[in-house]
C-alpha positions in Angstrom: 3.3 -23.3 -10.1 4.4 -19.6 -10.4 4.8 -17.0 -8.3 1.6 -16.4 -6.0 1.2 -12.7 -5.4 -0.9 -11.8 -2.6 -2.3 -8.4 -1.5 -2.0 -6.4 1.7 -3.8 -3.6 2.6 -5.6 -1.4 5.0 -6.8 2.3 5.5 -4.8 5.1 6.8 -3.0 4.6 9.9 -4.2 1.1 10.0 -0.3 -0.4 10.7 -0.5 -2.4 7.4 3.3 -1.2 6.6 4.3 -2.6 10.0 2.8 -5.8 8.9 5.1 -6.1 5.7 7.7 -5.2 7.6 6.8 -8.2 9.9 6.5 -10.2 6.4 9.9 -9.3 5.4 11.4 -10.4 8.7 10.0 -13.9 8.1 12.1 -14.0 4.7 9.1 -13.0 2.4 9.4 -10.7 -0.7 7.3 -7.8 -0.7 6.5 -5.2 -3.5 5.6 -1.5 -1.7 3.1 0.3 -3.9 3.6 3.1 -2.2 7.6 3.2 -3.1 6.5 2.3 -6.5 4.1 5.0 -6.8 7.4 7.7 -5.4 10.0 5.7 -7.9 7.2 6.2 -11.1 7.5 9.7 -10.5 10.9 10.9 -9.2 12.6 13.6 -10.5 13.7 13.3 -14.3 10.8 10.5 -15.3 8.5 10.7 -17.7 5.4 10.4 -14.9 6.9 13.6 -13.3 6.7 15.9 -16.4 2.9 14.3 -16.6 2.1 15.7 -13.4 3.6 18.9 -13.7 1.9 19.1 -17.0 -1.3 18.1 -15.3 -1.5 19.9 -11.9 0.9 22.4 -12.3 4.8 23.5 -12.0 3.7 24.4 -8.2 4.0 21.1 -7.6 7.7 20.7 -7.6 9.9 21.4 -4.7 12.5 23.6 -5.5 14.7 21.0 -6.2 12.7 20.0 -9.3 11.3 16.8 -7.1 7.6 16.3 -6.4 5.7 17.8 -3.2 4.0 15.1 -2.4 2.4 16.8 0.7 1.0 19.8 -1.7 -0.2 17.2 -4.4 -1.9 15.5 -1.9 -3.6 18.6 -0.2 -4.5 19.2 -3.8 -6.3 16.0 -4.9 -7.6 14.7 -1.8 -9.9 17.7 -1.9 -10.5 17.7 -6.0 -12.1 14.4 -7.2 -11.4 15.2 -10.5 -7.4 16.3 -10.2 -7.3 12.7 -8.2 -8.7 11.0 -11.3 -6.0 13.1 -13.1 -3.2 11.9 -11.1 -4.2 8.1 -11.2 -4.7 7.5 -14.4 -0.8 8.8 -14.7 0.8 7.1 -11.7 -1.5 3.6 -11.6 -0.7 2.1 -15.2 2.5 3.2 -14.4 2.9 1.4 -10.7 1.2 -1.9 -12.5 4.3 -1.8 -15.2 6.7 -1.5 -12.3 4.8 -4.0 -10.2 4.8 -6.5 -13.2 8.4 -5.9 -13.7 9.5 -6.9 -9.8 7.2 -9.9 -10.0 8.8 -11.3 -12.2 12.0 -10.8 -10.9 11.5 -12.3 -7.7 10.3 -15.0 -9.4 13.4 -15.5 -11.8 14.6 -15.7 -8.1 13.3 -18.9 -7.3 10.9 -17.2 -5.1 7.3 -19.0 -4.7 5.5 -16.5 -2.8 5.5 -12.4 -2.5 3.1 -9.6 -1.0 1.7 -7.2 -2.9 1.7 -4.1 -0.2 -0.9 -1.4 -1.7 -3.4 1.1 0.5 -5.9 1.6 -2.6 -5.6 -2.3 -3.3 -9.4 -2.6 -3.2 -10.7 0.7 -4.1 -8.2 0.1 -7.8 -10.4 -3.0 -7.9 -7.5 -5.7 -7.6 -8.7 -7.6 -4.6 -9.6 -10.4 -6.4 -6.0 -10.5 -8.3 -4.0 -10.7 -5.8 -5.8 -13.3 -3.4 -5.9 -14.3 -0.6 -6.1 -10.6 0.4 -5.2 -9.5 4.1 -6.7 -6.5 5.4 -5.2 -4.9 8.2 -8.0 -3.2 10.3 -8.2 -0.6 13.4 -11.0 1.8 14.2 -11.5 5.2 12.7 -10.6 6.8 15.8 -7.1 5.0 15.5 -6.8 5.5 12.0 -7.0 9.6 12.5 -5.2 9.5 16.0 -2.3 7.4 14.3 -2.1 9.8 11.2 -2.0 12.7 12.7 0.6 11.5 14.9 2.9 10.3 12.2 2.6 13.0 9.2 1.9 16.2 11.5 -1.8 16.4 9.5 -4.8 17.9 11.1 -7.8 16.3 12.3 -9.7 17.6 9.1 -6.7 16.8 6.5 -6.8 12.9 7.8 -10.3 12.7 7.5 -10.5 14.4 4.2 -8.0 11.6 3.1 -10.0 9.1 4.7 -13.2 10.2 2.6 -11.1 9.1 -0.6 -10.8 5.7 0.7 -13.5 3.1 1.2 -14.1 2.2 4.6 -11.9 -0.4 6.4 -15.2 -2.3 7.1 -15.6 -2.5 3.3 -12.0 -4.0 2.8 -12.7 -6.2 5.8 -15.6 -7.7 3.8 -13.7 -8.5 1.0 -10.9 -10.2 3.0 -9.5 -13.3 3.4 -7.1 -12.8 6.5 -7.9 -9.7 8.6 -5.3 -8.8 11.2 -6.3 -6.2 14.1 -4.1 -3.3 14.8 -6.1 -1.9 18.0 -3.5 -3.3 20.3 0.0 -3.8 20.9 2.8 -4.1 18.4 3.4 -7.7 19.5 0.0 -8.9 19.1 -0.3 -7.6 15.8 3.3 -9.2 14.7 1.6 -12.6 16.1 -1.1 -12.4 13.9 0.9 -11.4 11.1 2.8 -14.7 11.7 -0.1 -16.8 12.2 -1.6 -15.5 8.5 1.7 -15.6 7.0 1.9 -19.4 8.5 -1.7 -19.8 7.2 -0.9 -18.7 3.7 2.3 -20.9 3.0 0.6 -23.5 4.1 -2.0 -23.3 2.0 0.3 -22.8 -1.0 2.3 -25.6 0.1 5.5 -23.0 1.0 7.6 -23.7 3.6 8.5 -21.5 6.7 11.9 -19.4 6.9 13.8 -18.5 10.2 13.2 -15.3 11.1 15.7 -12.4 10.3 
């Protein structure tokens, strides 16, 4: 058997990065979509001059790297500048993504998680099963992301409205871990799906780091 991949994912503010980062304690490889998606365009790559060439040179900082905060204000509010950017950064993230795969599994490695917030709305659910979907109320979700990026109540839900809602994802999922409580109770159910997982793909259990 190869490497199974499986996904992670969430909505905004929903803790998933806290459950990779609960994965990676237990010894599991995981691939970040969203450092992909920074590393496919940093400053000097090809995906960087497509940007620029796409949204304009306003983008950059004036360090010649990408604003990610202005690109975002741009196409969270433009569907059709968010088409633009995708269909630079996603074939782009799916090399990279191939590319790490396969070196964990040159590794030795049976099993990795495939960390990505647009998992489902990218229509990949059903390639990286079993999917977990990390889940909190709406409430949470804008409460949390204001919190952590200094947004605004209408910026979060304006990023929000360019994902599908968490109930969708839920439906899809195979494994859905809540992240309404505390910290600890999420890392036990993150343990308990982890558990579930290698089990199921006949993987066995690493001390934790």
């Amino acid at each position: 058997m190869g490497l199974v991949l499986f996904g992670l994912t969430g909505g905004l503010g929903s803790g998933k990065s806290t459950v990779a980062a609960r994965f990676r304690a237990q010894g599991l490889p995981v691939i970040d979509a969203d450092a992909l998606a920074r590393e496919v365009v940093a400053r000097g790559t090809e995906g960087l001059a497509e940007v620029v060439r796409a949204l304009g040179p306003e983008v950059l900082q004036p360090d010649g790297s990408l604003d990610r905060a202005r690109v975002a204000a741009m196409v969270f509010s433009d569907p059709d500048r968010r088409r633009q950017l995708n269909a630079i950064v996603h074939p782009r993230i799916a090399a990279l993504t191939a590319e790490r795969a396969a070196a964990i599994e040159a590794r030795g490695e049976p099993l990795a998680c495939y960390e990505a917030a647009l998992l489902v709305e990218n229509r990949l659910a059903d390639a990286f099963r079993p999917l977990v979907v990390v889940a909190v109320p709406e409430e949470i979700q804008v409460a949390r992301a204001m919190a952590r990026d200094g947004a605004t109540e209408a910026q979060v839900r304006a990023r929000l409205a360019a994902q599908l809602p968490l109930a969708d994802k839920v439906a899809l999922a195979d494994y859905v871990i809540d992240n309404a409580g505390e910290r600890a109770a999420t890392e036990r159910q993150a343990d308990e799906v982890l558990a579930s997982i290698r089990a199921r793909f006949g993987v066995a259990a690493r001390p934790l780091t």
